[in-house]
C-alpha positions, 0 to 999 in steps of 0.5 A: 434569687430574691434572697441574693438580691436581698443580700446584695442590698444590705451590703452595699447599703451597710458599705456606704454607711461604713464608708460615711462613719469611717471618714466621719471618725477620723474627722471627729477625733482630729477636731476634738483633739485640735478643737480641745473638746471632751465631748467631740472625742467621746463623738468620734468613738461613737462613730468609730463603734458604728463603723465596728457595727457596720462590719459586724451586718456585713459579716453575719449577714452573709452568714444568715443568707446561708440556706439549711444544712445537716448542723442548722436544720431551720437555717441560719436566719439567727445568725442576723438577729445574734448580729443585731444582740452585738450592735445593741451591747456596742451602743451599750458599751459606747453609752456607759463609755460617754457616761463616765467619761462626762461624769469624771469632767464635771466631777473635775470641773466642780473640783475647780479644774479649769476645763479647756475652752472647745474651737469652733472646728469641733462645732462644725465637726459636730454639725456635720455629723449630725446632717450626715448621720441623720440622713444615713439613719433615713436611708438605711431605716427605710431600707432596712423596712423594705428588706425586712432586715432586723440588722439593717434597722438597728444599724439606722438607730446606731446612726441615729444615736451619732446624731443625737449625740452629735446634736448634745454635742453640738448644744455643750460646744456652742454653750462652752465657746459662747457662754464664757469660762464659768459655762466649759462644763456644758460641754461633758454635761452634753456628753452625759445627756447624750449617753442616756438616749444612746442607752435607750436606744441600745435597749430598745434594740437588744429587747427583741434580738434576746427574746427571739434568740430566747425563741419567744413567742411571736407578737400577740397580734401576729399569733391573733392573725394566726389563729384567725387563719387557722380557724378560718380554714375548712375543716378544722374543727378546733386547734390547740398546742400553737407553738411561735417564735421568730427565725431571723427574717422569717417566723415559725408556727407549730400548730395541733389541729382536729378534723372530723375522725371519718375523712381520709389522710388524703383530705385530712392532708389537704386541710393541713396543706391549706393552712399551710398555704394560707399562712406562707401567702401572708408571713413569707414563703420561707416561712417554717410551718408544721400541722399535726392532724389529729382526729376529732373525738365526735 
């Protein structure tokens, strides 16, 4: 029930942000193009891969809240994180997209190509965007926090790269109308300043979805908590082979541990059981856990 809830939650905030994005490229793109501004354009497309993104989180999240079956024994938990490697690569694309396209108007403007002068309508556009898609960051970060949902948090930093690039934007427009016709080639300089942060942003979120989709080990400080658990529990007398790796919202922990050779499986189980316990109450009851007894040699 906690899990539709959940579910629940990441769609209706994920449909509201899709909502803002996609009224904001449509306004985006029809002031660029009225407002003759490169940058606002390249804005507007932005936007238009967050409103992509947003239909990729509901999509696979529907997927990820799937329950274990005979073809995906460990569930479909990834399928969230594969969604988050997808929204990382369309901030890549959009990044490389700005890039270029900023490049190629300040290579034609110091070729001498006169670059139009921008209207104030894409100034207001770029200013509106930015209060919005702030906000939209805030709302859907915080969320995302208390859902715990890796697609929802990269989604917030997909919105907050609108901002920040609305922002750039909003400075090479401004420059451009009031600094005269010498100064138009502010407005693709923003453009490209812009597509560094939004590629920083595209890497800082793809980083961790490859390596938990690589299965890499879990944090070092959440295997320390780990191994604190364990050694803390009654009747293990060493452990060893810890194994960790991440399964969308939920971790996974593979452990080896000894007991004293002359108790019985029922309290070597227990033992088991307990650790088993101890670690469910801290990282999630889906949490996947399995404890290999093996008997101590003394």
């Amino acid at each position: 029930m906690e899990k539709d809830k959940r579910i629940k939650k990441i769609k209706n905030v994920t449909l509201q942000g899709s909502f803002i994005n996609f009224i904001l490229t449509v306004g985006k793109v029809i002031a660029g193009i009225v407002g003759n501004s490169t940058a606002m354009i390249a804005d507007g497309i932005h936007s238009l891969s967050d409103f992509v993104t947003d239909v990729i989180v509901i999509v696979f999240i529907n997927v990820s809240g799937k329950e274990k079956d005979k073809n995906h024994h460990y569930g479909h938990g990834k399928f969230e994180t594969f969604a988050t490697m997808l929204i990382s690569f369309a901030l890549i694309i959009v990044g490389f997209g700005i890039l270029y396209a900023g490049a190629v108007k300040i290579i034609d403007s110091l070729q001498g190509e006169l670059i139009e002068e921008p209207g104030f309508i894409a100034l207001y556009a770029a200013l509106i965007s930015i209060i919005s898609k702030e906000g939209l960051f805030w709302y859907t970060k915080i969320e995302g926090d208390k859902l715990n949902s890796q697609a929802m948090i990269a989604n917030a930093w997909h919105h907050r790269s609108d901002a920040f690039s609305s922002i750039g934007t909003a400075l090479g427009i401004s420059g451009a109308i009031l600094l005269g016709e010498s100064w138009r080639i502010l407005d693709p300089i923003a453009g490209v300043i812009v597509s560094f942060f939004i590629l920083k942003v595209a890497w800082d979120i793809a980083k961790p979805s490859i390596n938990e989709l690589l299965d890499g080990s879990l944090p070092e400080t959440t295997v320390i908590e780990l191994e604190q658990i364990i050694a803390k529990t009654k009747g293990v007398e060493f452990f060893h082979n810890m194994r960790t790796r991440k399964i969308g919202e939920n971790i996974s922990v593979e452990v080896h541990i000894k007991v004293d050779k002359n108790l019985t499986v029922e309290v070597s189980h227990q033992i088991a059981t307990e650790i088993e316990i101890t670690i469910r109450q801290r990282f999630g009851e889906r949490t996947h856990i399995i404890v290999h007894v093996e008997p101590s040699k003394n």
